[in-house]
N, C-alpha and C positions, 0 to 999 in steps of 0.2 A: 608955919605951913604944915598941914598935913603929909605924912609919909607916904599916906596908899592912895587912891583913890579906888575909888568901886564902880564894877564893869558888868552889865548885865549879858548873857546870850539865852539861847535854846534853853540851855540845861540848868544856868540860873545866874548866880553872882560870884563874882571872885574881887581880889583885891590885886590890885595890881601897884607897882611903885608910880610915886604922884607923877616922877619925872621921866617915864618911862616911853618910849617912842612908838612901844609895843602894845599891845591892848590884849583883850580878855581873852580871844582865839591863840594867841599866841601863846599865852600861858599853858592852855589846855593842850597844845600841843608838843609843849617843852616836859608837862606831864606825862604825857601818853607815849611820847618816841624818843627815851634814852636809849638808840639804838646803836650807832656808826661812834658819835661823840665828836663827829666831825661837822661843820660848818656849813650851808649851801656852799655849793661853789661860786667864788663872784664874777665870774663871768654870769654867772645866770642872775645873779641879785642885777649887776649890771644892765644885763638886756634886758629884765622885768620892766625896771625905769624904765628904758625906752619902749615898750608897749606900751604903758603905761600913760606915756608924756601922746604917744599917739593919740591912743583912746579919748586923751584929755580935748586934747584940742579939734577933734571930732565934733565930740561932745558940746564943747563950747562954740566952735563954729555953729554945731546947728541950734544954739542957744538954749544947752539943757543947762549948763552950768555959769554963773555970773562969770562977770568980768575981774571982781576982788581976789575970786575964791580960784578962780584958772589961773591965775598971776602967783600966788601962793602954792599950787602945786604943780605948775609947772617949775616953778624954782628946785622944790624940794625931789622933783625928779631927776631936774639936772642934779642935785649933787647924788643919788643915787646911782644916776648911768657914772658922775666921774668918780665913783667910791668913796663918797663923804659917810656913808650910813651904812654899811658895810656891819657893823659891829654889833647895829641894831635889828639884823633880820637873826633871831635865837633860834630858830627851828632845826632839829637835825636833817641831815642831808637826806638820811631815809626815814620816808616816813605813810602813814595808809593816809586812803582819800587822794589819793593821784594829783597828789600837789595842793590839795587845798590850802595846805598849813603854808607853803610856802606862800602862797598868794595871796591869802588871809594879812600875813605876816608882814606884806610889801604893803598892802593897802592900809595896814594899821599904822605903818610908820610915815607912808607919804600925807596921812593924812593929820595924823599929830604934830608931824614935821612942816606942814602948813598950818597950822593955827599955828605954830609957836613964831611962824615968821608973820604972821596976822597980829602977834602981840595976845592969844588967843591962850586956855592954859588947854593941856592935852584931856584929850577924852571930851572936850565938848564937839559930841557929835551930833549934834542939831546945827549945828556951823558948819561941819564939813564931816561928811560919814564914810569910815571906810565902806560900804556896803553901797549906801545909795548913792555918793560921789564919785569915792576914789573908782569903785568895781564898776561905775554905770554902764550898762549895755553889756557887761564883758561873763564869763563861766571860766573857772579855771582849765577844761577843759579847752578851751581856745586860746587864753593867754600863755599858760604854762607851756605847750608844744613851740608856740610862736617864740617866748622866751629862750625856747631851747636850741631853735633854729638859727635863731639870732646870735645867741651866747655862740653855737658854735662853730657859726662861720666865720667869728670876729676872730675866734678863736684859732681856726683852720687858716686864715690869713697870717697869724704872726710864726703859727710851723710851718709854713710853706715858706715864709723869708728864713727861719733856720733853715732848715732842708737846702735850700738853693745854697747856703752860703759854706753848707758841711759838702757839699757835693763839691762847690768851689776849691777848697779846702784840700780836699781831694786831687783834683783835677791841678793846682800847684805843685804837690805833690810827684803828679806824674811826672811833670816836666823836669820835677829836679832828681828821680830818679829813675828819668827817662835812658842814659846806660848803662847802667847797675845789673849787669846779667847775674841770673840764679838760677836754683833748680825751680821749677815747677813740681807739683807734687798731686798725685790721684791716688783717694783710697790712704791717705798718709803715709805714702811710698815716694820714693824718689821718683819721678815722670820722665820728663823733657827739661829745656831750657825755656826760658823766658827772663824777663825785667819786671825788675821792682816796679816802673813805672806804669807797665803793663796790668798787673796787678790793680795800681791803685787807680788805673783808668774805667777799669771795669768795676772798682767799687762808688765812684763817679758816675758812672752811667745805670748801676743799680739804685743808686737816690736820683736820679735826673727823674726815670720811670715813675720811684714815690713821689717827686714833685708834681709832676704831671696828673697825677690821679688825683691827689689832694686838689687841686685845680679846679680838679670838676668834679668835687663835692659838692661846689657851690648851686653846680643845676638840680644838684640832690634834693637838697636841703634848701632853695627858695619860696616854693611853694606853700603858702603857711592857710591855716584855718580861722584864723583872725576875723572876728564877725560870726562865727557862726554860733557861738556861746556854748549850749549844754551838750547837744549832739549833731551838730550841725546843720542844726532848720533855721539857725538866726534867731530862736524862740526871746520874746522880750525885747530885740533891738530894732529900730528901726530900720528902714530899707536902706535911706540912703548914709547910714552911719558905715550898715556892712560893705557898702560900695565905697566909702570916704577912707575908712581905719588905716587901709594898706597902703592909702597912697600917704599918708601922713606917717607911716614906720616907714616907707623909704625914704623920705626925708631926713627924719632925724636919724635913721643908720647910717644911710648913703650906701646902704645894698640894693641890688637889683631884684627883691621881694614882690613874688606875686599872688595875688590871693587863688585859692584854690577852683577848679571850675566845682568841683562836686564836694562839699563843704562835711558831708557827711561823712563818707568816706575817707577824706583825708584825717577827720577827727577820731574815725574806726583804728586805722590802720596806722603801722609804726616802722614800716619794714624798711623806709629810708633808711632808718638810726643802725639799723642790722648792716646796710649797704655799708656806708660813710666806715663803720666800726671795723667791716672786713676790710675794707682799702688801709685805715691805721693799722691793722695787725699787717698786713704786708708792710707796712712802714718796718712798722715794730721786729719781725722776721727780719729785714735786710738789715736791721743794727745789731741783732742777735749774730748773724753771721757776719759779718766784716768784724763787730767785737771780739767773736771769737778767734778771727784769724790772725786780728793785732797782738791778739795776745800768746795765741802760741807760733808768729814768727820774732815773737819779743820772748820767747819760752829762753830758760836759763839763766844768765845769759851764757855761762860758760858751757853748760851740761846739756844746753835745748838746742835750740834752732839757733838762736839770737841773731839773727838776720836783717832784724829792727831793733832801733832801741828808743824806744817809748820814754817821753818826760816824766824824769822823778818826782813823784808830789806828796811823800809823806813817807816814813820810813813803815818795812813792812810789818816787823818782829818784835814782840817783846823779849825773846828769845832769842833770838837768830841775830845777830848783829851784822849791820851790812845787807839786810838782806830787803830790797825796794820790791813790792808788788803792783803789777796791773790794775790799779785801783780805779782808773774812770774807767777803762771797757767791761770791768767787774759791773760798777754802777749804771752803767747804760746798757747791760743785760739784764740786770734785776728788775730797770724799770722799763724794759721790751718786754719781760717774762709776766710784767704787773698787766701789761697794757693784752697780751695775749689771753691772760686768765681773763680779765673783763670784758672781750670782746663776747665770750660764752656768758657770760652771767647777761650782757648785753640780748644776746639770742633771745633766753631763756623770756626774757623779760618779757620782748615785743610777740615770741608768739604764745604768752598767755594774756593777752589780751584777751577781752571779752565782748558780743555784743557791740555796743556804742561807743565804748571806749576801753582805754587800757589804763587800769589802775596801779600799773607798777611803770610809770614815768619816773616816780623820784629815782628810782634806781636807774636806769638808763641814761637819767641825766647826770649824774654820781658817777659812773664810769667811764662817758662817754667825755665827758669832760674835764674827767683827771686824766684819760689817757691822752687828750688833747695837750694838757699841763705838762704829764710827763716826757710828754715825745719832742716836744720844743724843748724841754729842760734839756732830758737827753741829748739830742744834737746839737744845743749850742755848749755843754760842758764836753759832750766828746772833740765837737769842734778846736776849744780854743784850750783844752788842757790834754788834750793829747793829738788830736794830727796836724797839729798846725807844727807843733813840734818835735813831729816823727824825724829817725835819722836813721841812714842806713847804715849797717855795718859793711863797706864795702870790700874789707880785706876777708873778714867770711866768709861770704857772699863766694866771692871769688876760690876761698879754696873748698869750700865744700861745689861747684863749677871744676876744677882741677881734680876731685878726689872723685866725685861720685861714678858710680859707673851708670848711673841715668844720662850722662854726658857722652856718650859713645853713640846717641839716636842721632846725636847734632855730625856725625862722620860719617851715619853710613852711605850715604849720597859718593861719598871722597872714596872708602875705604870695601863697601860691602858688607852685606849682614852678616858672613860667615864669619868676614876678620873684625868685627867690630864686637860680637858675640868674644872672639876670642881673648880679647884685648880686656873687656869687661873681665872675663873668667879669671888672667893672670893677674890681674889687678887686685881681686877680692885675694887669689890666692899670695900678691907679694907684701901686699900696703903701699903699692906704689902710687901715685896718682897717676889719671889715662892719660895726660900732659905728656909727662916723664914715657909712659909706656912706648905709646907710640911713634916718640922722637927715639925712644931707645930701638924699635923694631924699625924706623926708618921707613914708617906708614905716612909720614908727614912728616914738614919742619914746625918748627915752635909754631914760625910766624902764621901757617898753614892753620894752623890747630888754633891759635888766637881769631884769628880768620872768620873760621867756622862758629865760632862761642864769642864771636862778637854781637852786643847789640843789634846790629843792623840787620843781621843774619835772623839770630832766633825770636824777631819780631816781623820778619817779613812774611807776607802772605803766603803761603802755599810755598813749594820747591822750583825753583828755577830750570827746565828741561831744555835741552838743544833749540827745542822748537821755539822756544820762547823768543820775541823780538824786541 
């Protein structure tokens, strides 16, 4: 058997491998774009298929296409939507022509990947054409978007079940160190009093917020331009194809996908992917801070805060013996910090678009859907390798609560700002703790001063006054 086979386009002939799934465009494009060296994303190979399988059955429904040849690439779709072909789309992630190569790429293999299930050998495209079959009615500029939309809601679905479940996570959390009283701290100064559990309630209800917006990306991003091919006049496709396509992509998604009312427009314009990207970067921002807080109240542990102590998961020194570092809130800042730089390069992207369309989609879909990648990784390695098995140090806890003189705000209700001011002052000036101090001044008893720097106390709303019933 022959090695190569030979591939004509535009520009002329090439030789491509006999066994190859990929055809002549694709070649030309593995030429032209060693750019990233990275992969399409398969979420987007994945949703390609299912536009794709849409189109198809469009297509055949209004009997463009046989009955042999829809049997055959509908097959080779599904295994495309379940990542059977995956290895076969070679185009780089970034690349010019606003996706063509990607979409070139898809249709060269669903349709090689059918004749070979036809018993057919690849590249007889008089049998089934990527161009005139697999692409019929469609422009890369209406499929590519529609893929993108698709890829990444599928996508925004699986970090929204992370999300919920790190929130969850969280919210256990509170409950077990719901009365673990500590300092609170403003400006990285000693504050007030509060609980550990307190703390991890409000870092709970700061992903509750990210959940909820991820939520309603989905209204973002349903509106797809499907049908409308080059610029969104529907040029080439028939009327009721462009009416048929979208109800056959919600089908095979099982999203709530609508076609667009003004098809041009929607095909102009990009500034969804701008919206959806800034809501991720507030994802990304609130794992940047609660990361950082894990890690410097796990700070030391003898010489810092160590107020928490964070699961060990690798040792930290080549050098230092003994010495374990904050390694997942390290990693889940690096890839909050990945997900913030893209959301810019995201910007950049959608407003240089031009005229009819925007030629810089590969890149948008390249960021906007590793940042989807990274933020689910993110919150399920933060999840289950560090706060699932956070642990308080409660005997710290407790004496930096006894020693601080931020602990004297939680008395002056009892004692007064003059003598509570005073109390602080001999304290810095003995080393005593305000415990000790003000049983020794006979400002309080012990039990008085546990009392007041009890949980119940410095979680309660507002101060208790005579008035009060």
């Amino acid at each position: 058997m022959a090695e190569h086979r030979t591939e004509h386009d535009l520009l002329g002939e090439l030789s491509v491998p006999a066994d190859a799934l990929y055809g002549i465009y694709t070649v030309r494009a593995m030429e032209n774009f060693p750019l990233s060296r990275r992969a399409v994303n398969r979420a987007l190979i994945h949703a390609y298929g299912a536009v794709k399988l849409a189109c198809l059955r469009t297509n055949h429904e209004l009997g463009f296409i046989a009955d042999d040849v829809s049997a055959a690439l509908s097959a080779a779709c599904n295994e495309m939507i379940e990542g059977m072909l995956d290895t076969h789309i070679r185009v780089d992630a970034l690349q010019g022509g606003a996706g063509t190569s990607t979409n070139m790429n898809v249709n060269e293999v669903l349709a090689n990947r059918a004749l070979q299930i036809m018993g057919r050998p690849a590249g007889d495209y008089e049998a089934i054409s990527p161009l005139d079959t697999v692409n019929l009615h469609q422009s890369t500029n209406d499929t590519y978007p529609t893929a993108l939309k698709v890829a990444a809601i599928w996508r925004l679905q699986e970090l929204e079940r992370e999300v919920v479940s790190l929130l969850e996570a969280f919210q256990r959390q509170e409950k077990r160190m719901a009365d673990v009283v500590k300092l609170a701290r403003t400006q990285m100064q000693d504050a007030v009093l509060i609980t550990l559990g307190r703390e991890m309630a409000a870092y709970a209800e700061a992903f509750g917020r990210d959940r909820w917006r991820i939520y309603k990306c989905v209204e973002r991003l349903r509106v797809v331009n499907l049908g409308g091919t080059a610029v969104g006049t529907g040029l080439g496709a028939p009327r009721q194809y462009i009416f048929r396509a979208i109800e056959h992509l919600r089908e095979v998604t099982a999203l709530p996908l609508a076609r667009a009312e003004n098809l041009v427009e929607c095909t102009q314009n990009n500034d969804v992917f701008v919206e959806v990207s800034g809501i991720l970067k507030a994802l990304a921002s609130s794992l940047l801070k609660v990361a950082g807080d894990l890690r410097l109240l796990a700070s030391g542990p003898e010489g810092g805060l160590g107020e928490l102590r964070l699961p060990p998961r690798q040792a930290g020194s080549s050098i230092m013996p003994g010495k374990v570092n904050p390694v997942i809130p390290e990693a889940v800042s690096q890839a909050a910090m990945t997900v913030i730089a893209n959301d810019a390069a995201i910007t950049q992207a959608v407003s240089m678009g031009s005229l009819e369309l925007n030629p810089f989609l590969p890149l948008v879909a390249d960021c906007l859907l590793t940042n989807l990648d990274l933020l689910a990784a993110a919150c399920s390695i933060f999840r289950r390798l560090c706060v699932d098995g956070l642990e308080a140090d409660v005997a710290r806890c407790r004496r930096h609560v006894d020693s601080a003189t931020a602990t004297v705000t939680a008395l002056v209700e009892r004692i007064g700002y003059e003598s509570a001011q005073q109390v602080a002052a001999l304290a810095g000036r003995s080393g005593k703790s305000i415990r000790e101090i003000v049983v020794e001044c006979r400002l309080m008893s012990a039990e008085d001063f546990d009392a007041l720097t009890s949980p119940e106390n410095v979680t309660r709303l507002g101060s208790p006054k005579k008035t009060d019933r």
